[in-house]
C-alpha positions as CSV (number, residue, x, y, z in Angstrom):
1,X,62.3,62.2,-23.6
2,X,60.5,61.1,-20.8
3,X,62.1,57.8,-18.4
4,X,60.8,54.5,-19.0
5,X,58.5,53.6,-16.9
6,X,59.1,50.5,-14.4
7,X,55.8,48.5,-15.5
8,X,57.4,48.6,-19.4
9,X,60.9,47.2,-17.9
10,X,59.1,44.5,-16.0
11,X,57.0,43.7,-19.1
12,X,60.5,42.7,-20.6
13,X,61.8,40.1,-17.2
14,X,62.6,37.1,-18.8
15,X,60.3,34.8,-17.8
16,X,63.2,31.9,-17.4
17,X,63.5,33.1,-13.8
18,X,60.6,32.3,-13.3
19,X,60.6,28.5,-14.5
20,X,64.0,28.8,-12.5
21,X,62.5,29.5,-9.3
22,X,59.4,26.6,-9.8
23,X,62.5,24.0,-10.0
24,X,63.8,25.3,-6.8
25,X,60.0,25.2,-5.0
26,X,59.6,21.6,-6.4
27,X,63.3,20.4,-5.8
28,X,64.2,22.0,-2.1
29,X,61.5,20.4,-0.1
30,X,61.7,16.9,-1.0
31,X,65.3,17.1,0.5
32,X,64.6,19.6,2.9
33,X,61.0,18.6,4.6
34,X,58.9,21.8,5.5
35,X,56.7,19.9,7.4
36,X,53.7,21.7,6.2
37,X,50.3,20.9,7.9
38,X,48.4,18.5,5.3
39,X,44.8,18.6,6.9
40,X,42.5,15.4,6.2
41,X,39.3,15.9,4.2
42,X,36.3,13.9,5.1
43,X,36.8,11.4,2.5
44,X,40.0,10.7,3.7
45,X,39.0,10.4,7.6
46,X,36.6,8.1,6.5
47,X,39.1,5.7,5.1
48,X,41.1,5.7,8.0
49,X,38.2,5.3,10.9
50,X,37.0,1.9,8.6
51,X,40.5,0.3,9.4
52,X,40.6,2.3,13.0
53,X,36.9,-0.1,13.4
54,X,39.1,-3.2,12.5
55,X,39.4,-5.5,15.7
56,X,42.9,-5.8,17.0
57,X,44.6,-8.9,17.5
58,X,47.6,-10.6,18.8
59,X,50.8,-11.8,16.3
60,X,49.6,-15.2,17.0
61,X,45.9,-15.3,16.8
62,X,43.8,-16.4,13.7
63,X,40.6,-15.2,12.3
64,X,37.8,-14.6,13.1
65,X,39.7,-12.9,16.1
66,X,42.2,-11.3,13.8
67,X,40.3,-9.1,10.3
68,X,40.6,-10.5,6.6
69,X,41.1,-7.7,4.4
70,X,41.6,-8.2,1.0
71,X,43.9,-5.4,-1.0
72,X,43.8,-5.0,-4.7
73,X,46.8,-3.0,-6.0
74,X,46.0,-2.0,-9.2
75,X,48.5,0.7,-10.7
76,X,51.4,1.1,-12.6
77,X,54.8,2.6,-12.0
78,X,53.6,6.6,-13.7
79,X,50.9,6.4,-10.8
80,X,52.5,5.4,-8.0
81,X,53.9,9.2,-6.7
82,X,50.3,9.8,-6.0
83,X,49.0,6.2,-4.3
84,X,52.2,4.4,-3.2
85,X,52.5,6.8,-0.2
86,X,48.2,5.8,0.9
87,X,49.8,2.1,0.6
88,X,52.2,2.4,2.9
89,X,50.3,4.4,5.5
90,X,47.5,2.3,5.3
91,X,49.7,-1.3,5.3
92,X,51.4,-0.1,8.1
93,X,47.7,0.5,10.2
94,X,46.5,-2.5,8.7
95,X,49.9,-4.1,10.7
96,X,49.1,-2.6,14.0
97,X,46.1,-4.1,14.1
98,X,47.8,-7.5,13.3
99,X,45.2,-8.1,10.5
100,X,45.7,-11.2,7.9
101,X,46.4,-9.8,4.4
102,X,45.8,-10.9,0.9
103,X,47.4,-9.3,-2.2
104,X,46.0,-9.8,-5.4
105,X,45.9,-7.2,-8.8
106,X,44.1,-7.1,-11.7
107,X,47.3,-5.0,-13.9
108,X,50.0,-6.6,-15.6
109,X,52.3,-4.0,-14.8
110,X,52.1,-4.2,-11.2
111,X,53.5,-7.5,-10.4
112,X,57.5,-6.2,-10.6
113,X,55.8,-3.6,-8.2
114,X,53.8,-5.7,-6.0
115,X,57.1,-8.3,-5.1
116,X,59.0,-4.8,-4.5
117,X,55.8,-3.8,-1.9
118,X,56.0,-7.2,-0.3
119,X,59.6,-7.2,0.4
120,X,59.6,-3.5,1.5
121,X,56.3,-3.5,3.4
122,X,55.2,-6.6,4.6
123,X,58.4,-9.2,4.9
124,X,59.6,-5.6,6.7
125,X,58.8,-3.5,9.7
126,X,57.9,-0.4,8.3
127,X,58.3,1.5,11.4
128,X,59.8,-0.8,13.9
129,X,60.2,0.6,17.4
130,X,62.1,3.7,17.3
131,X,61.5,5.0,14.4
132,X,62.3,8.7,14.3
133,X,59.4,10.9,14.0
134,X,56.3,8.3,14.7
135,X,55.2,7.4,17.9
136,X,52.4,4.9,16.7
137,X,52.3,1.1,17.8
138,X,55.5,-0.4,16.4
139,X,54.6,-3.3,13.5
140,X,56.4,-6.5,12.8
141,X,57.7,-8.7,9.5
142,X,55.1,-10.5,7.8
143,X,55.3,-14.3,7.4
144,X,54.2,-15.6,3.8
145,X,51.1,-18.1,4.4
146,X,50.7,-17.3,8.0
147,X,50.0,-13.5,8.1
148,X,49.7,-12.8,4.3
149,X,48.9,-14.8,1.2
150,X,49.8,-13.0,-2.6
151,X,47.4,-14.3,-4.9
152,X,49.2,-12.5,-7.5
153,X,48.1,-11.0,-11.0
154,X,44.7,-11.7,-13.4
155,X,43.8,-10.5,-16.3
156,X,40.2,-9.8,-17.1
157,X,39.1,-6.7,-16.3
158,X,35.2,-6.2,-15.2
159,X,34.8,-10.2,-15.3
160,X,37.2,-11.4,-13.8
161,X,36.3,-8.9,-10.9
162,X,32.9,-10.1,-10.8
163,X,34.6,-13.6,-10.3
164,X,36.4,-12.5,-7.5
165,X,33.5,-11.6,-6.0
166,X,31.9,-15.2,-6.4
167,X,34.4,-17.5,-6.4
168,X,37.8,-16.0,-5.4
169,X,39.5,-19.4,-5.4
170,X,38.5,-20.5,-8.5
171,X,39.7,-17.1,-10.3
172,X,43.5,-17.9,-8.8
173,X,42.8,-21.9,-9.9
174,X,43.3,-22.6,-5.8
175,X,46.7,-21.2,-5.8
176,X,48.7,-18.8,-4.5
177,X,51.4,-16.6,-6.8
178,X,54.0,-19.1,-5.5
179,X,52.2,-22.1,-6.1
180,X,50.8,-22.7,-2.8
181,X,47.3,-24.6,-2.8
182,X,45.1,-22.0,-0.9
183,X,43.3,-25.0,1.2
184,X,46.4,-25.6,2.9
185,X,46.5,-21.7,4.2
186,X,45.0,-21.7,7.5
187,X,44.5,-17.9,7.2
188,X,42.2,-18.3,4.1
189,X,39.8,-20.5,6.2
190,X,36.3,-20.0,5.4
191,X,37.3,-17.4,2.5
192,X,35.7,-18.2,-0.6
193,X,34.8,-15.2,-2.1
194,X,35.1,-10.8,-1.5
195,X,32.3,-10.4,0.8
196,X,34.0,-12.9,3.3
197,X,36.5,-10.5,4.2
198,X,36.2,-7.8,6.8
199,X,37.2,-4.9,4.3
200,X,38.2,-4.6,0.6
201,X,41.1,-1.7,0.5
202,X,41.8,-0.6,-3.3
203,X,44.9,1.1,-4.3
204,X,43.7,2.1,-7.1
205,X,44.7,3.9,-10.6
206,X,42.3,3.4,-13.4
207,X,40.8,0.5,-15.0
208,X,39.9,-2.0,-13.9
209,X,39.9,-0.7,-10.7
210,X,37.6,0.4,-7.9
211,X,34.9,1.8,-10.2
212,X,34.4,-1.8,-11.5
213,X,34.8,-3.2,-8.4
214,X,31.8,-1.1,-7.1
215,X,29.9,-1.9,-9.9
216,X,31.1,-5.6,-10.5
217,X,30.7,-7.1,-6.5
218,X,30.7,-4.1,-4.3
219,X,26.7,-2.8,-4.5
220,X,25.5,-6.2,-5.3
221,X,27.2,-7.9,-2.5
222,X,27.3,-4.9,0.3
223,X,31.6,-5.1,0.6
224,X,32.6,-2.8,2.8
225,X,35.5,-1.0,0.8
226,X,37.6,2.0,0.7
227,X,39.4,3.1,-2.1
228,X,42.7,5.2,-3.0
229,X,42.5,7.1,-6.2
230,X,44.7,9.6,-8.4
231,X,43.5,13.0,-8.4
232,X,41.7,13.2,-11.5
233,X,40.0,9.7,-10.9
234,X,38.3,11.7,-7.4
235,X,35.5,13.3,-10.1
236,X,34.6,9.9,-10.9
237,X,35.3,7.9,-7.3
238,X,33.4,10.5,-5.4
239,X,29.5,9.6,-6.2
240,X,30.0,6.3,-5.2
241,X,31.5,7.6,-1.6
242,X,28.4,10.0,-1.3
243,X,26.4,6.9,-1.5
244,X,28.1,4.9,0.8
245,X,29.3,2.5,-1.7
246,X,32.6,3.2,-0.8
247,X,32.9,4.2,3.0
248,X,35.9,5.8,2.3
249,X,38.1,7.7,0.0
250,X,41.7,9.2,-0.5
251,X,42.3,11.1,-3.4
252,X,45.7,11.6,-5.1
253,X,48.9,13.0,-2.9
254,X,47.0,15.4,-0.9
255,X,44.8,12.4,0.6
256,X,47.6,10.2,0.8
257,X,49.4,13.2,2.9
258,X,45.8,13.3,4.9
259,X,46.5,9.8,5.8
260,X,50.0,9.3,6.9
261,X,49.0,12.7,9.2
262,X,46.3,9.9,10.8
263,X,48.2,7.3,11.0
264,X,51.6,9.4,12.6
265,X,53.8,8.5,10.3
266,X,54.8,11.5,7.3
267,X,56.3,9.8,4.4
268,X,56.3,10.8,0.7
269,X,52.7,11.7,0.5
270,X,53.5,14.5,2.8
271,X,56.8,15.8,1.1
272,X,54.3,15.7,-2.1
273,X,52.1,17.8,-0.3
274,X,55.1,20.2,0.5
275,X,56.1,20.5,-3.4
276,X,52.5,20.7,-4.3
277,X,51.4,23.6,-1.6
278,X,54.8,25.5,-2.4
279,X,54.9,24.9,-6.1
280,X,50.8,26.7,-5.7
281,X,52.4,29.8,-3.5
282,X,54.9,30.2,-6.8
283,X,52.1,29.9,-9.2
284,X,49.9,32.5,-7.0
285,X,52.6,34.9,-6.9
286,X,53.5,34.8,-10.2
287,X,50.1,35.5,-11.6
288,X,50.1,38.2,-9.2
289,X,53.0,39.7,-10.4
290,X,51.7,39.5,-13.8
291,X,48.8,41.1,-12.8
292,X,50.4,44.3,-11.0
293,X,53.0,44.6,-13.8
294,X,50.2,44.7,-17.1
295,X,47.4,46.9,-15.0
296,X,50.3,49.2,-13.9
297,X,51.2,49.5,-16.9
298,X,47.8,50.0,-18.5
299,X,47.2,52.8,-16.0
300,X,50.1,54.7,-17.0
301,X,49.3,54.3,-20.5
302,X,46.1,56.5,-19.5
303,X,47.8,59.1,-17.4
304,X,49.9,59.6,-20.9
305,X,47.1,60.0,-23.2
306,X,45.2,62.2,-20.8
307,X,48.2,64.2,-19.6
């Protein structure tokens, strides 16, 4: 009787190891950092040279010498692996250039996350002088009605976007989130509605979201916005980029990883991009193996019945 042959013992490896060495790929670089390159696409570049065009300004100076920009932050807490880490990146350039800030969303479950943003983010230095491993402009802390304004959660969808877009004081009923009247925020001078801001950034993860607001206000009232997306919104986000009617675009982790490599700063979107190009390499090999094992096996099958 003849010896098994190795392609029929392989056929047999218990495909546990397997799921066994995904874990490790996925688990050992978000506390071990590879530092992998993550490469920005066009899309991506984009985003960043429309804040990089932003005029920079002192802590002290007020609009129109320092930019408006108004952020939407429309996600939830299952989307924020993919988005969060484009928030950060881009809050922290948005700092550097000392630009005024306002908040709003358009999702009830991103309040809790919002406050938690503000706090961590804005009230914060993100990357204060000395931070290990950026070597970027330091930023600051944030003060509430002088550098930012949150105007806080409203529901609505597609109309109460397109009343953003004409009267942005009357959708928050002249208030800010804490109650503030909005007319006694110097910052919000002049601001009456989107297209009075010098840029429209939306973190974005669904609907409503920056589809509407391209539809809603963007086209109709030429707003200058760039969007964040996750990675299977892209299909959708990406026509409206190739028209210009977003003049920028990061899509899920990879972009996010794209745009902390602009901005100097790697945070989570790059250890995504680590899991994500390792857990690919584990994939690849293992369909590879696959592969050489059944074809290997195949051929020897021939051999036997020609033989």
């Amino acid at each position: 009787m003849s010896a098994e042959h190795w392609s029929a013992k392989l056929q047999r490896f218990d495909r546990r190891w397997i799921f066994l060495v995904m874990a490790v790929a996925v688990v050992v670089p978000l506390f071990v950092p590879l530092g992998l390159p993550a490469r920005p696409d066009p899309m991506t570049k984009a985003a960043f040279n429309a804040v990089e065009a932003l005029p920079s300004c002192g802590p002290d100076d007020v609009p129109p010498k320092c930019a408006r920009v108004f952020v939407s932050i429309d996600l939830d807490p299952a989307s924020t692996p993919e988005i969060e880490p484009f928030y950060r990146a881009v809050v922290l350039h948005l700092k550097r250039k000392n630009a005024k800030l306002v908040f709003a969303t358009t999702w009830y479950q991103a309040p809790p996350l919002v406050d938690r943003y503000l706090r961590e983010t804005i009230e914060a230095a993100i990357a204060p002088a000395g931070t290990d491993g950026y070597d970027g402009a330091a930023d600051r802390p944030y003060r509430k009605g002088i550098d930012y304004v949150n105007l806080g959660f409203r529901d609505g969808k597609g109309a109460i976007i397109q009343a953003f877009g004409s009267d942005l004081r009357g959708a928050f009923d002249h208030r800010a989130d804490d109650g503030t009247r909005l007319d006694r925020i110097a910052m919000l001078d002049g601001v009456n509605k989107l297209s009075d801001f010098d840029l429209i950034v939306l973190v974005s993860a669904g609907n409503p979201g920056a589809k509407e607001y391209v539809q809603y206000v963007g086209t109709r009232n030429k707003l200058p916005m760039i969007a964040a997306c996750t990675a299977v919104s892209t299909t959708d986000l990406a026509p409206y980029y190739q028209t210009g009617q977003l003049i920028g675009l990061v899509a899920g982790m990879a972009g996010s990883a794209g745009y902390e490599t602009l901005v100097g700063k790697p945070g989570a979107g790059t250890a995504g991009a680590d899991v994500l190009n390792i857990g690919n390499l584990v994939v690849i090999a293992a369909i590879v193996f696959g592969n050489v094992v059944f074809f290997a096996g195949r051929r020897y099958q021939r051999r036997g019945r020609t033989s």
